[in-house]
C-alpha positions, 0 to 999 in steps of 0.5 A: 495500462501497467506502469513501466519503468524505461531506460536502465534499472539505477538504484541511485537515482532518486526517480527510480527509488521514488517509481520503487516507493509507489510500486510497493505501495500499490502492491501494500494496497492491493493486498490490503484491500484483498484480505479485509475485503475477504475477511469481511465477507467472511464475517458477513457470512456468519463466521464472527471474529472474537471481539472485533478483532477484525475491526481493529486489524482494519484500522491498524492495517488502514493507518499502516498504508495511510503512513506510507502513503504519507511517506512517499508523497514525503520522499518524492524527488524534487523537480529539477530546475 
C-alpha cells in the first residue's frame, strides 16, 4: 500500500514536513539498499573493488542513513494535547 498524504499540500505544518522526512527517507533507503546490493553482487561476481573500498562505501553510506534516521525520529512532531 503506497503512503499518501490527504488534504492540502501546507509546508508549515509541522506533520506535512515530518510525512516529507520519512518519504526521503525511505527513498534515501531504497537506493542505499539497490546500489550496495548491486556492487556487491558485482564483486561476488569476480570484479574486486581496489582495497575494500566498497566496504568502507557501505559503512559510511550505512552511517549516513542511520543519522537520518536519527534525525527524523528527533524531528517528529509532538502530539497535540
Amino acid at each position: 500500500m503506497p503512503i499518501r498524504w490527504y488534504g492540502p499540500a501546507n509546508p508549515e505544518d509541522p506533520t506535512y514536513r515530518h510525512f516529507e522526512r520519512i518519504v526521503n527517507l525511505c527513498l534515501h533507503g531504497g537506493v542505499f539498499a539497490a546500489v550496495n546490493s548491486g556492487g556487491w553482487f558485482l564483486q561476488e561476481m569476480r570484479h574486486p573493488f581496489p582495497d575494500g573500498s566498497l566496504t568502507w562505501v557501505t559503512s559510511l553510506w550505512a552511517s549516513l542513513w542511520l543519522g537520518q534516521l536519527i534525525w527524523v525520529i528527533v524531528q517528529r512532531p509532538k502530539p497535540e494535547e
